[in-house]
Gaussian input, Z-matrix of N, CA and C with variables (Angstrom, degrees):
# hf/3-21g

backbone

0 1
 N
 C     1     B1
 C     2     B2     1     A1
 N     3     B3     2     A2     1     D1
 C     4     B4     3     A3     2     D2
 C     5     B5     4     A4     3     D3
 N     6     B6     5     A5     4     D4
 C     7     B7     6     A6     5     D5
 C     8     B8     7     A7     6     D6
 N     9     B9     8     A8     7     D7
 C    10    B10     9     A9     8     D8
 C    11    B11    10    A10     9     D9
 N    12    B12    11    A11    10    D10
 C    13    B13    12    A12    11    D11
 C    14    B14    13    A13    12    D12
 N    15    B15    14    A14    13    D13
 C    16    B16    15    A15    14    D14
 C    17    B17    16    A16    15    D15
 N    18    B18    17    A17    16    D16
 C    19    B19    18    A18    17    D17
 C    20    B20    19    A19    18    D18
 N    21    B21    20    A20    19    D19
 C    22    B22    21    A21    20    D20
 C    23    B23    22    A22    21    D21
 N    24    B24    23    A23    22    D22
 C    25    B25    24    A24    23    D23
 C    26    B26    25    A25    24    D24
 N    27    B27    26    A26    25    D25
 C    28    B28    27    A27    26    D26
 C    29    B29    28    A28    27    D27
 N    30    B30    29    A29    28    D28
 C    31    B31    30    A30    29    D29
 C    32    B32    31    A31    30    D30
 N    33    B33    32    A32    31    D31
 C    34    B34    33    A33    32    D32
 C    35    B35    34    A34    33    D33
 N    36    B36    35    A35    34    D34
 C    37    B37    36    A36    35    D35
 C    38    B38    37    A37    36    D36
 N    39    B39    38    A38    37    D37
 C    40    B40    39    A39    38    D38
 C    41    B41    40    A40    39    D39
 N    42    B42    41    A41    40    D40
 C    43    B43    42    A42    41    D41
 C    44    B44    43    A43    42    D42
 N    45    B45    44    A44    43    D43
 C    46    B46    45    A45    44    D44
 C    47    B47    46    A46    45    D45
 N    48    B48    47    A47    46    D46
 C    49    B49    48    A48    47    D47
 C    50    B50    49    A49    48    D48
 N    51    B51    50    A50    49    D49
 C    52    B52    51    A51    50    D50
 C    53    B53    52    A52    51    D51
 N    54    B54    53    A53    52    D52
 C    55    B55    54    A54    53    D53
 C    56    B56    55    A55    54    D54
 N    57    B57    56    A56    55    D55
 C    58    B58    57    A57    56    D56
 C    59    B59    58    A58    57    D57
 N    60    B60    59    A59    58    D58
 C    61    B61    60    A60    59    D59
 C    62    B62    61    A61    60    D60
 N    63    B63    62    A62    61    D61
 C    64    B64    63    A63    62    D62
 C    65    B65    64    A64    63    D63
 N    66    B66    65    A65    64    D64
 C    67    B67    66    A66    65    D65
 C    68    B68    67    A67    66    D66
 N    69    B69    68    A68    67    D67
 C    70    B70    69    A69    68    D68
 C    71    B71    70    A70    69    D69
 N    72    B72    71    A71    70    D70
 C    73    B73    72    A72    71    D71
 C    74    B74    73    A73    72    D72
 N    75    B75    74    A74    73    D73
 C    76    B76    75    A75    74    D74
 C    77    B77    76    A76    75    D75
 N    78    B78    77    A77    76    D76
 C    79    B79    78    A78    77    D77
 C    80    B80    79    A79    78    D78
 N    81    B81    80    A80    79    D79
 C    82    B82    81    A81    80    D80
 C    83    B83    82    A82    81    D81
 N    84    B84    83    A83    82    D82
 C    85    B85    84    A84    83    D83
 C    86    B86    85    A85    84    D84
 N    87    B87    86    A86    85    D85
 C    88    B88    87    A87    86    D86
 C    89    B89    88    A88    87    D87
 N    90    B90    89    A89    88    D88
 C    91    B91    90    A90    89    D89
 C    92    B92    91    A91    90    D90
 N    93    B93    92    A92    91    D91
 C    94    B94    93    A93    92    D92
 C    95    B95    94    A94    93    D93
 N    96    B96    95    A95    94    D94
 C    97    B97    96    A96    95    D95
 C    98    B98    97    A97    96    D96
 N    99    B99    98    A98    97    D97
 C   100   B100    99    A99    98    D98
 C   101   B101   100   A100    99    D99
 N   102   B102   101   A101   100   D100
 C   103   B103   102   A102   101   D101
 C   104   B104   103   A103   102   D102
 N   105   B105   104   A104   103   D103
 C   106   B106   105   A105   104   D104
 C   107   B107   106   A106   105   D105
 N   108   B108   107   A107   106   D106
 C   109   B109   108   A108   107   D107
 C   110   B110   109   A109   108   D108
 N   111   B111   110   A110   109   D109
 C   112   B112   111   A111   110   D110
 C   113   B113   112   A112   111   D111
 N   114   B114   113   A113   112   D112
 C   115   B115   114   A114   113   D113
 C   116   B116   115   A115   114   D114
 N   117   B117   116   A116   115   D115
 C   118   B118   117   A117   116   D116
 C   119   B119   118   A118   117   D117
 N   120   B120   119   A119   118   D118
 C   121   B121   120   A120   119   D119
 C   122   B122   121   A121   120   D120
 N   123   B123   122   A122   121   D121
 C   124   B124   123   A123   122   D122
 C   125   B125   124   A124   123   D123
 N   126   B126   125   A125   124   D124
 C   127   B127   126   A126   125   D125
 C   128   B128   127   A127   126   D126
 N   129   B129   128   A128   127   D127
 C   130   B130   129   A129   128   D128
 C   131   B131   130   A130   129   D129
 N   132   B132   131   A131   130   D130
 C   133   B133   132   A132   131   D131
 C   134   B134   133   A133   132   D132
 N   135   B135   134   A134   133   D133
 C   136   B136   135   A135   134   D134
 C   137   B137   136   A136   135   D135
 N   138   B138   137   A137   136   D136
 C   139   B139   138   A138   137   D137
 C   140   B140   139   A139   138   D138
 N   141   B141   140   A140   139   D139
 C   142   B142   141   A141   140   D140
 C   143   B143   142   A142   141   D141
 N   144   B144   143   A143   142   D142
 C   145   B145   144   A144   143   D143
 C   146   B146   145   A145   144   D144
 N   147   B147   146   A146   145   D145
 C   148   B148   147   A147   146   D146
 C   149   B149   148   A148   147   D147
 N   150   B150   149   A149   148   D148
 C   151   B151   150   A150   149   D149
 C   152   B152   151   A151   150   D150
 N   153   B153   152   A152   151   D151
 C   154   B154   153   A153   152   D152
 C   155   B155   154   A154   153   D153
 N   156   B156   155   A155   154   D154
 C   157   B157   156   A156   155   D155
 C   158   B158   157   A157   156   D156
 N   159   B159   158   A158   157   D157
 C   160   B160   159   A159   158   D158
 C   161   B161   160   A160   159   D159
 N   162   B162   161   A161   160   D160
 C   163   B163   162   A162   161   D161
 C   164   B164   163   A163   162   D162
 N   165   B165   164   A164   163   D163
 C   166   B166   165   A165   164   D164
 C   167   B167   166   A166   165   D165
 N   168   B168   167   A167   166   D166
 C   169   B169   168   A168   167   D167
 C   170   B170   169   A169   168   D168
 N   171   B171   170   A170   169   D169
 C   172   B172   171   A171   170   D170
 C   173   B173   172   A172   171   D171
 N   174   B174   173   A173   172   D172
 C   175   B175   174   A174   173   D173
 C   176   B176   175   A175   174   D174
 N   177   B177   176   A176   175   D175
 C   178   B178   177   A177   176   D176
 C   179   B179   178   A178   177   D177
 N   180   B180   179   A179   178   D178
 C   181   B181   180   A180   179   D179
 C   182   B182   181   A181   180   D180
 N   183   B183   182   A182   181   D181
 C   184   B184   183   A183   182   D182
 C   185   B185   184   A184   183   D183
 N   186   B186   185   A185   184   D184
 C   187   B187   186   A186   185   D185
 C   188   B188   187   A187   186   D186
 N   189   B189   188   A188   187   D187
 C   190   B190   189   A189   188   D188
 C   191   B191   190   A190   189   D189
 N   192   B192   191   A191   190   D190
 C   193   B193   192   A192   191   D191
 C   194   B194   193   A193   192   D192
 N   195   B195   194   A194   193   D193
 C   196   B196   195   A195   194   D194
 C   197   B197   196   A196   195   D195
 N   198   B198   197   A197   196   D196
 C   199   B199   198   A198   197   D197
 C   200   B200   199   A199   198   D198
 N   201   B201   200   A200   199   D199
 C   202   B202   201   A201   200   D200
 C   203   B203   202   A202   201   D201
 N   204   B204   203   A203   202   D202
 C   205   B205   204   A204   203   D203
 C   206   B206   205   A205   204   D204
 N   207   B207   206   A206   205   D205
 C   208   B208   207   A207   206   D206
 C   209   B209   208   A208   207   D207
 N   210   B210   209   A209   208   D208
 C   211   B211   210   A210   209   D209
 C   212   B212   211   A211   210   D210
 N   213   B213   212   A212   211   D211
 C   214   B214   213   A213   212   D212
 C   215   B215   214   A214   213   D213
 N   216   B216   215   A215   214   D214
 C   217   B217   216   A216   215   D215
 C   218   B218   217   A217   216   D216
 N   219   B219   218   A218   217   D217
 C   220   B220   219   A219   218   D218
 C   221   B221   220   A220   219   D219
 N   222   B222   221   A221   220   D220
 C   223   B223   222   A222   221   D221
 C   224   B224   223   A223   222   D222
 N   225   B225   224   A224   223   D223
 C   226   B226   225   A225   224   D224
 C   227   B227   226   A226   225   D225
 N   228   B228   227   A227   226   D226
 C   229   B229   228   A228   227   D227
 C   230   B230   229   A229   228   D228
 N   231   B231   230   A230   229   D229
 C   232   B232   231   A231   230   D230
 C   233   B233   232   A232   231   D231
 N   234   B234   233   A233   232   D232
 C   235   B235   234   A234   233   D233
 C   236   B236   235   A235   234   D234
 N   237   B237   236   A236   235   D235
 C   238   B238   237   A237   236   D236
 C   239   B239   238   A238   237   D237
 N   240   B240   239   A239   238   D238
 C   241   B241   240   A240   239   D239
 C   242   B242   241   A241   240   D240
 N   243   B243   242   A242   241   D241
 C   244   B244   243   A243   242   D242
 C   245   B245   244   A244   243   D243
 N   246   B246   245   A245   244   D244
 C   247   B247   246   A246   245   D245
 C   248   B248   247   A247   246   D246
 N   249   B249   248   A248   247   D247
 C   250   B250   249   A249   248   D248
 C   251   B251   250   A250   249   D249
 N   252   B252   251   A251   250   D250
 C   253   B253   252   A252   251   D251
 C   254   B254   253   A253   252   D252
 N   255   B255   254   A254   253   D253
 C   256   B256   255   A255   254   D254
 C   257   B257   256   A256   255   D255
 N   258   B258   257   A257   256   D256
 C   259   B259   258   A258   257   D257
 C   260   B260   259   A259   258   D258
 N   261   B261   260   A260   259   D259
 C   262   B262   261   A261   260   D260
 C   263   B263   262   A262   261   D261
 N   264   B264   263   A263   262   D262
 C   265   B265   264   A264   263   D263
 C   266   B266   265   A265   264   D264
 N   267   B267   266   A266   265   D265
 C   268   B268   267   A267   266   D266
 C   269   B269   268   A268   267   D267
 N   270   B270   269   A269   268   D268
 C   271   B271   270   A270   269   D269
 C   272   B272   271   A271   270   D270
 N   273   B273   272   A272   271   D271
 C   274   B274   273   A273   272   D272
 C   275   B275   274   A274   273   D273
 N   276   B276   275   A275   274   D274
 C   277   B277   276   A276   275   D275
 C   278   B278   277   A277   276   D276
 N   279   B279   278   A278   277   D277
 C   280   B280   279   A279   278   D278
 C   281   B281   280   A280   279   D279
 N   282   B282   281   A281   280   D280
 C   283   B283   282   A282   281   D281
 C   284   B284   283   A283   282   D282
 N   285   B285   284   A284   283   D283
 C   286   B286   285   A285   284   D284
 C   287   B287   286   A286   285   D285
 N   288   B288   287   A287   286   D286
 C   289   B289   288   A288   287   D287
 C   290   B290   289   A289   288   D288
 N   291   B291   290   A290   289   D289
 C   292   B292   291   A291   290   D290
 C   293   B293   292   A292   291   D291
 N   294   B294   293   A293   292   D292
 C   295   B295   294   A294   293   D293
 C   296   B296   295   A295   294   D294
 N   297   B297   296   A296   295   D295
 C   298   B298   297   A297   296   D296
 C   299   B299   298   A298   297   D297
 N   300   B300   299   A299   298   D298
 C   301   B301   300   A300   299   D299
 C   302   B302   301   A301   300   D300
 N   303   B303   302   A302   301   D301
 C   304   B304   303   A303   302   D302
 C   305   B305   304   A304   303   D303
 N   306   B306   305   A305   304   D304
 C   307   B307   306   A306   305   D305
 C   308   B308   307   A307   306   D306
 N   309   B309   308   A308   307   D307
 C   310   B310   309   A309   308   D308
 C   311   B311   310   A310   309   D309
 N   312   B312   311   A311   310   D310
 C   313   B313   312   A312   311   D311
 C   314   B314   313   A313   312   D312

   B1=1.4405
   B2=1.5333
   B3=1.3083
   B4=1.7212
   B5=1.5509
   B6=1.6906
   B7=1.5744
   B8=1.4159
   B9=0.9746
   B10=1.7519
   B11=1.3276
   B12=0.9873
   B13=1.6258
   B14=1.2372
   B15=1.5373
   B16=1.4575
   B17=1.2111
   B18=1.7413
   B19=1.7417
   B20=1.4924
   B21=1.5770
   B22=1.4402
   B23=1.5153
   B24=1.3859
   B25=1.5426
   B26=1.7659
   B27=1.6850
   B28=1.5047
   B29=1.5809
   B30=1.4167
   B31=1.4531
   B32=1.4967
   B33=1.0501
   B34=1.9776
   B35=1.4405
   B36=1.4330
   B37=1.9051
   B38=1.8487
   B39=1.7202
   B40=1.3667
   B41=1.4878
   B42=0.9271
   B43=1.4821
   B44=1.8891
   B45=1.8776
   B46=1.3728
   B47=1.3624
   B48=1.7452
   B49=1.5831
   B50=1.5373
   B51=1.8213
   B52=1.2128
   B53=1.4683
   B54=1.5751
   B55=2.0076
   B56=1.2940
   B57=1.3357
   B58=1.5914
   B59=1.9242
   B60=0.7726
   B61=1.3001
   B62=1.6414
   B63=0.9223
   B64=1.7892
   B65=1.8041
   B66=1.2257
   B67=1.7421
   B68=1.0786
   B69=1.0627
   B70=1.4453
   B71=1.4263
   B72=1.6805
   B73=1.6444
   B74=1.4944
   B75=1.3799
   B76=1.2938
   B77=1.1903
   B78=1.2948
   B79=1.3548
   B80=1.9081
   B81=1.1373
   B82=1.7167
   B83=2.0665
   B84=1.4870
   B85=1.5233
   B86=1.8404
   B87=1.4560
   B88=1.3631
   B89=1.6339
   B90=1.2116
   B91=0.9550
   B92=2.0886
   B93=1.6082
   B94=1.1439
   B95=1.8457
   B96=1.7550
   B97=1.3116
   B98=1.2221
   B99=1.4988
   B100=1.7770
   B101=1.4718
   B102=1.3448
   B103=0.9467
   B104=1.5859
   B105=1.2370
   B106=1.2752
   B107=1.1683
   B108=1.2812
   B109=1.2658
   B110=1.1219
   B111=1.7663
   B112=1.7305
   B113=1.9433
   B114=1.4190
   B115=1.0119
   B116=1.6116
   B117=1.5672
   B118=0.8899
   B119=1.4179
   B120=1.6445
   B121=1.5324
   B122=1.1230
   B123=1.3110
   B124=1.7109
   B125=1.6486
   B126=1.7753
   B127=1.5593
   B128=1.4000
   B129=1.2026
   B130=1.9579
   B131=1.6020
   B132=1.6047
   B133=1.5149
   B134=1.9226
   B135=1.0354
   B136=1.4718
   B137=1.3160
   B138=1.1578
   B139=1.6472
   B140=1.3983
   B141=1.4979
   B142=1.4490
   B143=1.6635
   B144=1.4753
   B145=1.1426
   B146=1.7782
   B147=1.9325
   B148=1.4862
   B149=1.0823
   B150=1.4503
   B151=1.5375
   B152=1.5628
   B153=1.3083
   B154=2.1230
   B155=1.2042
   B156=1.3986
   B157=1.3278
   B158=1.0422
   B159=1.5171
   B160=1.9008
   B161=1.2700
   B162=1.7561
   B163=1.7330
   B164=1.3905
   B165=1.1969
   B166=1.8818
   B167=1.3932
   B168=1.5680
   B169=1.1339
   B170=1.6179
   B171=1.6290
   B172=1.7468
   B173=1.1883
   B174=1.5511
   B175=1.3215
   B176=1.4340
   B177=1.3006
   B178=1.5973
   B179=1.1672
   B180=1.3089
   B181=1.7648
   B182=1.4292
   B183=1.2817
   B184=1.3544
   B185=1.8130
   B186=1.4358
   B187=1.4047
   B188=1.7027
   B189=1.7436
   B190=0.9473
   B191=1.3460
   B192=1.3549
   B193=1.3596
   B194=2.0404
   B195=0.8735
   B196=1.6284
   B197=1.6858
   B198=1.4709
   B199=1.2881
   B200=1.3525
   B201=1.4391
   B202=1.5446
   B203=1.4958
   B204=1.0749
   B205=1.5936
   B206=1.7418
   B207=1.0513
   B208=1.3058
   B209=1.2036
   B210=1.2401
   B211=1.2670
   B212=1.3046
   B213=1.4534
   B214=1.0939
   B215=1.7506
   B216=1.4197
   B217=1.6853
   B218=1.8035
   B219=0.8510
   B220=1.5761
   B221=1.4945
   B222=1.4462
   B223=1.3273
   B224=1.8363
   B225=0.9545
   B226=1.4910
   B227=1.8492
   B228=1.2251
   B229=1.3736
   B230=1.5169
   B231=1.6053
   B232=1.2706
   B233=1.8662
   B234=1.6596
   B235=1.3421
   B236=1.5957
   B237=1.9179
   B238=1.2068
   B239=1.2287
   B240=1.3130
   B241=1.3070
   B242=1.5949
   B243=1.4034
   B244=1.9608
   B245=1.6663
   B246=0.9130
   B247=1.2820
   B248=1.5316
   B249=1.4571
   B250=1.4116
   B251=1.3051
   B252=1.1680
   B253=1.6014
   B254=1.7325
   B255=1.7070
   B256=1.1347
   B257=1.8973
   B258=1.3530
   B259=1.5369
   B260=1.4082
   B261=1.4847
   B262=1.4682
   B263=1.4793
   B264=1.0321
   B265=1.6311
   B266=1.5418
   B267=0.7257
   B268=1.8386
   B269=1.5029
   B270=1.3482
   B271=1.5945
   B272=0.7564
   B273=1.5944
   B274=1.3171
   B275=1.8021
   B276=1.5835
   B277=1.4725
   B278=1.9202
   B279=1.6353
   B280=1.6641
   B281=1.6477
   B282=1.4015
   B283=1.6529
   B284=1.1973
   B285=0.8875
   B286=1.7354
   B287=1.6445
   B288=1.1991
   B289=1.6253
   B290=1.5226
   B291=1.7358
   B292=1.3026
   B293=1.5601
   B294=1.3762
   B295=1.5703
   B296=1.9304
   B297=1.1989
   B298=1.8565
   B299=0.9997
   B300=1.9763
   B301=1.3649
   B302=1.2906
   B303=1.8620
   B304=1.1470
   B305=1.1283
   B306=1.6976
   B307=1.2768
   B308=1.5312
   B309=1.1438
   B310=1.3101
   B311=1.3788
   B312=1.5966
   B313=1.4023
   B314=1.6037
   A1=111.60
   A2=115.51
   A3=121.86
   A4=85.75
   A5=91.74
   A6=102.82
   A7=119.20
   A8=106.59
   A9=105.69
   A10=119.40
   A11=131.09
   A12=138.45
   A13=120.77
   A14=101.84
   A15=129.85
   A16=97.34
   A17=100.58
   A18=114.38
   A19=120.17
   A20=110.62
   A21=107.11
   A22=116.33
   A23=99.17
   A24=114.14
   A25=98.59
   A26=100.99
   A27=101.87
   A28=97.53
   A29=127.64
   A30=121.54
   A31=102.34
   A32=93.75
   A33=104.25
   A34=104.40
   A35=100.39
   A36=111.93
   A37=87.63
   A38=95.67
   A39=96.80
   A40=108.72
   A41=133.96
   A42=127.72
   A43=120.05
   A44=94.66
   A45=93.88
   A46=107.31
   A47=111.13
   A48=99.01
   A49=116.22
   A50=111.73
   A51=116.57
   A52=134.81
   A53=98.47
   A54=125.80
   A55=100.17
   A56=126.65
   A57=80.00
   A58=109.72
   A59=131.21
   A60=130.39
   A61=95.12
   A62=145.97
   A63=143.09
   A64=79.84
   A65=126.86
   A66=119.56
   A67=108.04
   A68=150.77
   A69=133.00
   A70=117.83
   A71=117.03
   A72=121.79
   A73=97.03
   A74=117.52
   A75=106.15
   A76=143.06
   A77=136.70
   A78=156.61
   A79=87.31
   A80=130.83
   A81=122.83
   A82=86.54
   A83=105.98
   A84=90.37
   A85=96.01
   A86=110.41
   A87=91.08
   A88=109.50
   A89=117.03
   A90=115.38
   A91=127.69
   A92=91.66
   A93=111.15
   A94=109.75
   A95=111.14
   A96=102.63
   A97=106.11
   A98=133.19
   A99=117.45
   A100=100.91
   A101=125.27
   A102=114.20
   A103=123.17
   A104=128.63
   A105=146.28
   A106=104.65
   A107=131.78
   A108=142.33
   A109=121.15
   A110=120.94
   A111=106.67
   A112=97.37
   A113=105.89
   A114=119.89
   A115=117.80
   A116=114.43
   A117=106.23
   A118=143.28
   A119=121.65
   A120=119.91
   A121=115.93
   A122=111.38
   A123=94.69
   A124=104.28
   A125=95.63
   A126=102.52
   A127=85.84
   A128=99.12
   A129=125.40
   A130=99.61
   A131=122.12
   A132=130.06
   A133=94.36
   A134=109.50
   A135=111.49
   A136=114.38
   A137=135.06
   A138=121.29
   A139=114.63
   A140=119.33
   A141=123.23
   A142=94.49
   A143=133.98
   A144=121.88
   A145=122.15
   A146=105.35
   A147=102.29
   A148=112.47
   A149=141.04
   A150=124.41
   A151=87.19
   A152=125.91
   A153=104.32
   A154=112.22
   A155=136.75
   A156=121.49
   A157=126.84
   A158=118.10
   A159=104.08
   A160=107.67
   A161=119.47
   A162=126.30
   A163=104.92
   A164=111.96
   A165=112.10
   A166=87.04
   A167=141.39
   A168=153.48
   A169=116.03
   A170=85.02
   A171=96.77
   A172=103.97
   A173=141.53
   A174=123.09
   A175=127.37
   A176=107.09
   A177=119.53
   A178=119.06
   A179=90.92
   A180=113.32
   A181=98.61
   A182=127.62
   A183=119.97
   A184=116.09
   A185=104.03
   A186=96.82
   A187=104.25
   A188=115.39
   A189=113.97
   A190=133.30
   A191=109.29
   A192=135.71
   A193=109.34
   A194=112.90
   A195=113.09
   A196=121.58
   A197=113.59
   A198=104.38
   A199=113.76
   A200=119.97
   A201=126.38
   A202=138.72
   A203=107.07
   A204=125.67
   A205=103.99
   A206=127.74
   A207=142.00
   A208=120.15
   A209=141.83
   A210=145.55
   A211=98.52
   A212=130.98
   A213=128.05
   A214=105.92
   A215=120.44
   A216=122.42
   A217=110.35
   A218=119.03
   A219=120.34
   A220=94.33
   A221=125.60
   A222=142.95
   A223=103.93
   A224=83.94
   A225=100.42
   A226=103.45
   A227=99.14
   A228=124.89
   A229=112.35
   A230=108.96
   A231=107.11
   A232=113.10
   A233=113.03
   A234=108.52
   A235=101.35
   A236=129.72
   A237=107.37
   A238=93.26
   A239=134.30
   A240=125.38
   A241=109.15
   A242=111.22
   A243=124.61
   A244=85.06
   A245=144.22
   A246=145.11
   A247=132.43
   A248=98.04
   A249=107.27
   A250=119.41
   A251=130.06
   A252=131.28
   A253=101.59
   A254=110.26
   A255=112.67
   A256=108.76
   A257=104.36
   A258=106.73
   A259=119.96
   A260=115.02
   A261=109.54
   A262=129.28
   A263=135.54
   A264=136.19
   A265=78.34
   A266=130.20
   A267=125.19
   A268=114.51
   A269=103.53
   A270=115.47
   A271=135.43
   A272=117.41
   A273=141.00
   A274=111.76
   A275=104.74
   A276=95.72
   A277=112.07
   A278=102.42
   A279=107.69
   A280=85.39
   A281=131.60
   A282=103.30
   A283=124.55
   A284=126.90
   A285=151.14
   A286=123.96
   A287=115.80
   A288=141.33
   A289=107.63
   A290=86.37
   A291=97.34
   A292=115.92
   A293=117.67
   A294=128.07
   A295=96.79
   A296=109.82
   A297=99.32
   A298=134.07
   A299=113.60
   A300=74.41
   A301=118.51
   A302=121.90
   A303=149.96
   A304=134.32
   A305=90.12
   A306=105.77
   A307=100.89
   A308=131.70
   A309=129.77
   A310=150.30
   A311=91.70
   A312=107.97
   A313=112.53
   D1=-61.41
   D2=-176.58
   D3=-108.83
   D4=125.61
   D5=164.83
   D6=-99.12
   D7=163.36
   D8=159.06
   D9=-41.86
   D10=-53.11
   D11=-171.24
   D12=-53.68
   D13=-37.49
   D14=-177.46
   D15=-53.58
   D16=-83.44
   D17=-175.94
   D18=-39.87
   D19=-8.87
   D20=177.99
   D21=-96.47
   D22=-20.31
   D23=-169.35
   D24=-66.40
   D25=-52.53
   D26=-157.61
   D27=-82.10
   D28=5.09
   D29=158.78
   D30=-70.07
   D31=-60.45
   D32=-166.27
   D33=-31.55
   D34=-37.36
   D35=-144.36
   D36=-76.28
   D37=-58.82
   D38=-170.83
   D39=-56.67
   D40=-31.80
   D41=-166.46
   D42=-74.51
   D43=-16.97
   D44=175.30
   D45=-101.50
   D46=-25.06
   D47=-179.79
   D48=-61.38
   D49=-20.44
   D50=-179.96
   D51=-84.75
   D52=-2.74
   D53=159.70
   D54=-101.99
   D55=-27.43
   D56=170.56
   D57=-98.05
   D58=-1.08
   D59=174.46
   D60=-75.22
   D61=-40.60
   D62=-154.06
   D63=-87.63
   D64=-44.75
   D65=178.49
   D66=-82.49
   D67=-12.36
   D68=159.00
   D69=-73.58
   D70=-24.92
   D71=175.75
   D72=-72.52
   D73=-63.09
   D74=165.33
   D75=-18.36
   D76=-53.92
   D77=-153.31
   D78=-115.05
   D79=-30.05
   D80=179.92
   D81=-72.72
   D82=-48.93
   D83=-146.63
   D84=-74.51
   D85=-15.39
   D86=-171.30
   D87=-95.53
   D88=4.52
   D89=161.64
   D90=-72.65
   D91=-39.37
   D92=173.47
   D93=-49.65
   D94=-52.03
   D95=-172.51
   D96=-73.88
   D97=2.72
   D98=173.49
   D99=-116.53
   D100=30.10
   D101=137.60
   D102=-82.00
   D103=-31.34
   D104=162.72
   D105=-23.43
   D106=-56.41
   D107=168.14
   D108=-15.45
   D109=145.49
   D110=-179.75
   D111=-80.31
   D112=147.48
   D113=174.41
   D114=-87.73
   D115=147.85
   D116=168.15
   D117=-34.00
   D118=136.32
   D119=172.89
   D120=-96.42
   D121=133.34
   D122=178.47
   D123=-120.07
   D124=156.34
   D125=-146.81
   D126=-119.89
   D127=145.59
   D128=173.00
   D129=-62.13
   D130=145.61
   D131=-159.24
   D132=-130.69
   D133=133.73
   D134=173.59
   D135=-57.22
   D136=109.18
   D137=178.42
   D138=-99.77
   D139=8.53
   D140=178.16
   D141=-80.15
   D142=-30.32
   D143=-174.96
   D144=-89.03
   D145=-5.39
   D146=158.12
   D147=-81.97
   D148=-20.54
   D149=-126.52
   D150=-94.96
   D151=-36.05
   D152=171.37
   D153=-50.95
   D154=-39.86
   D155=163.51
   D156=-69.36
   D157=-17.63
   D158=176.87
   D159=-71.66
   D160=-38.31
   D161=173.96
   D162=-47.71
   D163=-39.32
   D164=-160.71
   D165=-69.79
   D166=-85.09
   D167=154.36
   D168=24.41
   D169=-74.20
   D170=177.78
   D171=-67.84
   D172=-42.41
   D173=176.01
   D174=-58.86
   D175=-44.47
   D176=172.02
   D177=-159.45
   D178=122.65
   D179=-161.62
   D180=-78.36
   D181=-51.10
   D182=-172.55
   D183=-77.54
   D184=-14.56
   D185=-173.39
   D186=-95.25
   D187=-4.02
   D188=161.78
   D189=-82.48
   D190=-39.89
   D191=174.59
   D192=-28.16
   D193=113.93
   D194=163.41
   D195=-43.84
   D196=139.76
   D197=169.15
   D198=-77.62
   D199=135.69
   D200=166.00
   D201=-57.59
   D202=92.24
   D203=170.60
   D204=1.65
   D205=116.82
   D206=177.20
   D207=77.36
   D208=27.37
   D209=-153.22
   D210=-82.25
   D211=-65.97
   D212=-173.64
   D213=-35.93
   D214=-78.04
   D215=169.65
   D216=-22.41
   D217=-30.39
   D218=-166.04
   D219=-81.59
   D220=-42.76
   D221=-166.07
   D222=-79.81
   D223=-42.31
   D224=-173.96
   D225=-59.36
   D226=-59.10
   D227=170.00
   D228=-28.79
   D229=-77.76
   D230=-165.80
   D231=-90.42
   D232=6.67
   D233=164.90
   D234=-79.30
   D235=-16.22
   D236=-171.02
   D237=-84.31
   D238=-31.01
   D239=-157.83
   D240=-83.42
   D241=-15.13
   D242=164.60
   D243=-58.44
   D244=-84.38
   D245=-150.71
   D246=-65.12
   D247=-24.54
   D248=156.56
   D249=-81.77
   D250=-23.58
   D251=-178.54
   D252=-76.86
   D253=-41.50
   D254=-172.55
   D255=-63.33
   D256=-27.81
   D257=179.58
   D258=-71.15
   D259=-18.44
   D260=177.97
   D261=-47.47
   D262=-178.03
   D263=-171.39
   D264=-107.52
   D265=-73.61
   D266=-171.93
   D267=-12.53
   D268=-57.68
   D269=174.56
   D270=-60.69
   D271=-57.80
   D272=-174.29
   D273=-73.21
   D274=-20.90
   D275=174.64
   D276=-101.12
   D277=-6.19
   D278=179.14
   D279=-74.04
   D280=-40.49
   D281=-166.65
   D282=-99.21
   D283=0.60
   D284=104.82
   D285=-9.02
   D286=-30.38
   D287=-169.38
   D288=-98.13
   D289=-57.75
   D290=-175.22
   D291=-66.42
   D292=-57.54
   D293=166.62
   D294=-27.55
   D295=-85.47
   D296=179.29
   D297=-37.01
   D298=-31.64
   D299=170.20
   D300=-134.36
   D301=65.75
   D302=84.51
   D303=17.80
   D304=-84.53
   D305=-157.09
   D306=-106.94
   D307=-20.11
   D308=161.67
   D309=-44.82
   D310=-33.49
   D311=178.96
   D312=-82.64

């Protein structure tokens, strides 16, 4: 009925449910003593020195807006990849197709 394997399993089991329960008291109580700690202060911010940018903003969002970090690479990117698509035989022989029959008829 109860094998050996068994009795080893529910050691195993108990022995880890019983490390991680001793680290979770751990990590509750040491959390508890840094809460003790003084807590952050938080400090009043000049808002006379955002408010030309909030006007700029509200006037124009896009002409305010920052340019995005790598743009050029992004550009760069998809003009190589314009040029590889343009090199395929697929392409280059549909406008080729198309030109004939144009001008063919």
């Amino acid at each position: 009925m109860f094998r050996i394997e068994d009795a080893i399993g529910l050691a195993v089991l108990a022995i880890l449910a019983s490390y991680l329960y001793l680290k979770h008291r751990q990590r509750a109580l040491a959390g508890s003593e840094r809460s003790g700690s003084p807590q952050w202060i938080a400090k009043p911010i000049d808002v006379a020195k955002l408010k030309p940018s909030i006007n700029e903003v509200r006037r124009d969002f896009l002409a305010a807006r920052q340019r995005e970090r790598g743009g050029h690479f992004h550009q760069a990117s998809l003009d190589m990849a314009r040029r590889s698509v343009v090199r395929l035989a697929f392409f280059q022989h549909r406008e080729s197709d198309l030109h004939e029959h144009s001008h063919g008829a």
